[in-house]
N, C-alpha and C positions, 0 to 999 in steps of 0.2 A: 568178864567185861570190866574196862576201870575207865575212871573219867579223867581226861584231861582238859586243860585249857588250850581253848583257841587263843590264840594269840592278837585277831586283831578284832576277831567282837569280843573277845574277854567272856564268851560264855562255854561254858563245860560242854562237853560231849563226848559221846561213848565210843570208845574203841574197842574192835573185838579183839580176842585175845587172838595168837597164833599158835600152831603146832610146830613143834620143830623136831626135827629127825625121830620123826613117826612117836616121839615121848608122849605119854599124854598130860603131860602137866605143859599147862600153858602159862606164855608169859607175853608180857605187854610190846605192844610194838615200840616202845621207846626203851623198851632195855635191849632190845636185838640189837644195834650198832655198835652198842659202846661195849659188850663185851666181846664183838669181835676184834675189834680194834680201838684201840684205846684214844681216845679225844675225837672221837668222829661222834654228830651230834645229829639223831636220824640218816644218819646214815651217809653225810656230809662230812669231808673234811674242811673246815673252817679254818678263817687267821687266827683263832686264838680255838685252845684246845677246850674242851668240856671235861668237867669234871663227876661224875654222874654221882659219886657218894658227897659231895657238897652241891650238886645239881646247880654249878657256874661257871662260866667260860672264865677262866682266869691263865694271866700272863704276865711274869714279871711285876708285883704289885699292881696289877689293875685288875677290877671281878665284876663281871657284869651276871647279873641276877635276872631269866631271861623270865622266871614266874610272876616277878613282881616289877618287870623292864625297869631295873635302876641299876648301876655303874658305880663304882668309886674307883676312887686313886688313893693307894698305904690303905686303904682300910677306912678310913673315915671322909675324904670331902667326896663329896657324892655330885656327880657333872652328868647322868642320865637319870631320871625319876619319873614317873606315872601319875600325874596330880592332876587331879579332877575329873579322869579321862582322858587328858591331851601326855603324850609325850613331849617331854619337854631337855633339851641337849644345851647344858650350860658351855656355852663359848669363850666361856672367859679364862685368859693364858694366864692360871695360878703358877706355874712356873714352867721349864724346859721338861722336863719330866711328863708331866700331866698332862701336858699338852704331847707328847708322844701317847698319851694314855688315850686321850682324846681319840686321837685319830687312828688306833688299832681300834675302839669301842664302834668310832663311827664305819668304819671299813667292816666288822662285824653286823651291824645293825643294816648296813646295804647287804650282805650276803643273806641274811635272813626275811631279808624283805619288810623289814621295821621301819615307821614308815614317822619321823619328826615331825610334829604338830609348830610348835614354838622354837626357837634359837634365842636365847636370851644368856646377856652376861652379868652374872651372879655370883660376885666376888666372893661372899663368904660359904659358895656352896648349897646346894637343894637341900642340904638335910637340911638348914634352918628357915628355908621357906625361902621367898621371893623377897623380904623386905630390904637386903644388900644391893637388889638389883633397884627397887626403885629408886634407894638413893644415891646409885650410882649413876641412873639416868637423870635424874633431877639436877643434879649436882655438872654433871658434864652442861646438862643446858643449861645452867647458870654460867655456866666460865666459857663455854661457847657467846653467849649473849653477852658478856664483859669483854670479850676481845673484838666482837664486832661492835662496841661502842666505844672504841678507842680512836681516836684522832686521827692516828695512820692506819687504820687499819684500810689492806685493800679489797675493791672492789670485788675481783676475782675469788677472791678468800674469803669473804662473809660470802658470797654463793656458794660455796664449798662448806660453809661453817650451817648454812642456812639449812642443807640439806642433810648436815650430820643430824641438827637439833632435830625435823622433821625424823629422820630415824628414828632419835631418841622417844619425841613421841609416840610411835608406832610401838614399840617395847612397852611403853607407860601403858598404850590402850592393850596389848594383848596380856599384860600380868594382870589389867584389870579383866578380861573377857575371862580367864583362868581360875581368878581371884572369884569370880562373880560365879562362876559354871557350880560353883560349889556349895554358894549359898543355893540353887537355882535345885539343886538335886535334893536336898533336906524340905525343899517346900510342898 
């Protein structure tokens, strides 16, 4: 018997071993697919192949880590991560590339039933935490709020502008529910 993780309560559980062609050394159910055929992931062929001796779907510079559900693009800016609990899918187009990376990671994450908590855009990347994105949102609400205090500005456009800001705060309050769920677990 070995343990794995569940994927969407995150607690272990036991798998029995199997037999195969009457051998008796038994082995896990999660090695049977991948050495039948090579990038199929339980038994699934996926958009992006699996890798079983580095245990991650990777393609073309993008690697998604399905144990510890985080994602990067080259190797270092990290646009899926696991923080506090919540899955969290950075939206933000760091460039033409990654944003192709994005969206094989997110067509992956529908095929496995991965299920995104927050969408939030996080200019400098998940690996250095959320504080890119607050003051990215902060910063949009400010120049949103300077262009609808402009003299011409029009009517129709500060209600368009009114309703970006409102986004914006909606990002502010779910980095904090994120930010918070964290202290909330240590107490």
């Amino acid at each position: 018997m070995s343990n794995v993780i569940d994927l969407f309560t995150r607690q272990a559980i036991v798998v029995e071993p199997l037999l195969i062609n009457n051998h008796d050394k038994p082995e896990s159910v999660l090695d049977l697919p991948i050495r039948k055929e090579k990038g199929l992931y339980l038994g699934r062929k996926l958009s992006m192949p699996f890798y079983s001796k580095l245990a991650l779907f990777k393609a073309s510079n993008v690697y998604f880590d399905i144990e510890r559900t985080q994602a990067w693009s080259y190797g270092w800016w990290r646009f899926v991560d696991f923080i506090n609990g919540y899955v969290v899918f950075n939206t933000y187009r760091y460039s033409s590339s990654t944003s192709r990376h994005q969206s094989k990671v997110l067509k992956l994450l529908r095929e496995l039933d991965i299920k995104i908590d927050f969408w939030l855009e996080v200019p400098g990347g998940l690996q250095d935490g959320l504080a890119s994105a607050k003051e990215l949102y902060l910063d949009r609400i400010a120049r949103l709020g300077r262009e609808m205090d402009k003299p011409r500005s029009k009517k129709e456009k500060n209600i368009e502008r009114l309703y970006d800001i409102e986004e914006c705060h909606n990002a502010l309050t779910n980095i904090e529910l994120i930010e918070n769920s964290k202290l909330n677990e240590g107490a």
